[in-house]
N, C-alpha and C positions, 0 to 999 in steps of 0.2 A: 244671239241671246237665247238662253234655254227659256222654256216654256212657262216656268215657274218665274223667272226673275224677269219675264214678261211681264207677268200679271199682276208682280210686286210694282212697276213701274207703270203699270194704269192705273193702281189702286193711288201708287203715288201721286200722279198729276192730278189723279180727281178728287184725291184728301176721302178717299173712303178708308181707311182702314178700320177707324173710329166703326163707321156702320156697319162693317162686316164684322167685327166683335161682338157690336150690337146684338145682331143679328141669331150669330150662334148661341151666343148666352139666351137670350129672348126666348128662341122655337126651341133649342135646346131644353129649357128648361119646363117648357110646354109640352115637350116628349118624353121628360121623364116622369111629371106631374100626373100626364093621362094615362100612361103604362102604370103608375102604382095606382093611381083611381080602377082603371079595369083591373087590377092584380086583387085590390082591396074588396072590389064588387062581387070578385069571385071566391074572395074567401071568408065573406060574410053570406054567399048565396047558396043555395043545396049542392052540395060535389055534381062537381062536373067534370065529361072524360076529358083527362089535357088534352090531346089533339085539338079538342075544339076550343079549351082556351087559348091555345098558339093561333089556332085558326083567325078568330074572333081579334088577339092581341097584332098580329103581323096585318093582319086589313089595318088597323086603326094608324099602327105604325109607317105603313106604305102612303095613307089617305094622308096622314101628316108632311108626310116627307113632298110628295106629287103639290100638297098645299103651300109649303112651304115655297117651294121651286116656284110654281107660276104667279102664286102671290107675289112674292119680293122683287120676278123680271118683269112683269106687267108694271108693278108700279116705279121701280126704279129703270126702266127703261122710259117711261114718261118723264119721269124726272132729269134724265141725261140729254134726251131731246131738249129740253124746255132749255136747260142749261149750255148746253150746243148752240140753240138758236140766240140767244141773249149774246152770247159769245160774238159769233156771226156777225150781229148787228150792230156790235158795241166797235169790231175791227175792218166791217165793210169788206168782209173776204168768208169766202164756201172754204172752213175747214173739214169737210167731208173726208178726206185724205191724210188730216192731220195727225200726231197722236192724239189730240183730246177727241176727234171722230173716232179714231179708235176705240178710244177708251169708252165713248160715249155708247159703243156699239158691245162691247165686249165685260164692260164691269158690272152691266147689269146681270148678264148673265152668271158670270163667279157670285156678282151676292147673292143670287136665285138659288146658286150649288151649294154655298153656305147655309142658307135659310135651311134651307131642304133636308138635306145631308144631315143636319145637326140634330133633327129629332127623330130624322131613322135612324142613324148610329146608336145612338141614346137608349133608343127606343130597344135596337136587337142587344145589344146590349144586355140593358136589363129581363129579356126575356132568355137569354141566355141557360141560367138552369134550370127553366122547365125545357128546354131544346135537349140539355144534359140528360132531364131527368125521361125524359122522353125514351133517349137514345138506352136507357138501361143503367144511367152512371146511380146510384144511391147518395144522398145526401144525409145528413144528420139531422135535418129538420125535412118537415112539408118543404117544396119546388116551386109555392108558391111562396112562403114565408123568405124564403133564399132569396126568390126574384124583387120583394119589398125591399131588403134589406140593399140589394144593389142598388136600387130605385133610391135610396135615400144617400147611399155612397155618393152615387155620380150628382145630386140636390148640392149635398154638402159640397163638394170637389167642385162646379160651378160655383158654388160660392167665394170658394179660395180663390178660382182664376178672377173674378171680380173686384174682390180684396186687393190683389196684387195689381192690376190693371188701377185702380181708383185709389193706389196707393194707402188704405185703411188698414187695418191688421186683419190678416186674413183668417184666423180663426175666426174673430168676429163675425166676418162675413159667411163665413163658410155655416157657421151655426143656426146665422139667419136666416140663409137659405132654407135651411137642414127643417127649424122649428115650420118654415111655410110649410115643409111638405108630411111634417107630423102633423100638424093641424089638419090639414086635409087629408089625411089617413083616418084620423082619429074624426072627423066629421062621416066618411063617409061610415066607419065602424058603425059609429053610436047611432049614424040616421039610416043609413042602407039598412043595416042587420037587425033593425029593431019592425 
């Protein structure tokens, strides 16, 4: 059994898929949220050299991702124990060996890669052209205006895959995601910049 269709088959027996969606969507969209708050902070603040906003944005992005990981193993590794032991007791047999020890040992950590993962991707992502603009590529606007506008791509586009997962129309969704993250653009505009 490949690697992948391993861990589709722990996630099975433990009925996680549901929280590993969860999951991504969740930090995910808490990685894109704090990438345009720092994008927004810095384009309401006196110019600053990019290097140091890459600087400043990829710390935030790493500290998220590192957060995401040990957050979601710690406490979903407690939760697998708990649920292991109930197991145990209810069948009067050491499944340590079994697959659900398996799985009890191992899906904590995929949702931790999940968690994690989903708002550093996110996160480089939207930082992406100022890395561009960095590198010498020219843009048609400000590298920072480019970087918001990604930042509200991947809002809306997480909204669509919710849409489509919770079966609603996904524009709908996708919008609503979209207006969260104008309002909080437009909060920090009108309160940072003033």
């Amino acid at each position: 059994m490949s690697l992948f269709r391993q861990a589709l088959f722990l996630l099975d027996i433990t009925r996680s898929q549901g929280i590993v969606r969860r999951y991504f969507v969740v930090n995910g969209f808490d990685g894109a949220l704090t990438m345009l708050g720092l994008i927004m902070g810095f384009i309401v603040s006196e110019p600053v050299d990019l290097s140091m906003i890459l600087s400043v944005c990829l710390g935030a992005a790493i500290a998220l991702g590192m957060s995401g990981i040990s957050s979601a193993y710690i406490s979903e590794s407690a939760e697998r124990k708990y649920a292991l032991g109930k197991l145990e007791r209810a069948m009067i047999s050491d499944l340590h060996g079994s697959a659900h020890g398996v799985a009890s040992r191992w899906v904590p950590l995929l949702i931790g890669l999940v968690n994690g993962l989903a708002p550093l991707i996110i996160s480089l992502l939207i930082l992406l052209p100022l890395w561009l603009a960095h590198a010498g590529v020219n843009f048609p606007f400000p590298p920072l205006y480019a970087a918001s506008f990604v930042a509200l791509l991947l809002t809306f586009l997480l909204g669509v895959f919710l849409g489509r997962i919770s079966g609603v129309t996904w524009l709908r969704s996708g919008i609503q995601t979209l207006l969260v993250a104008l309002i909080t653009a437009s909060l920090i505009y009108f309160l940072a910049g003033n």
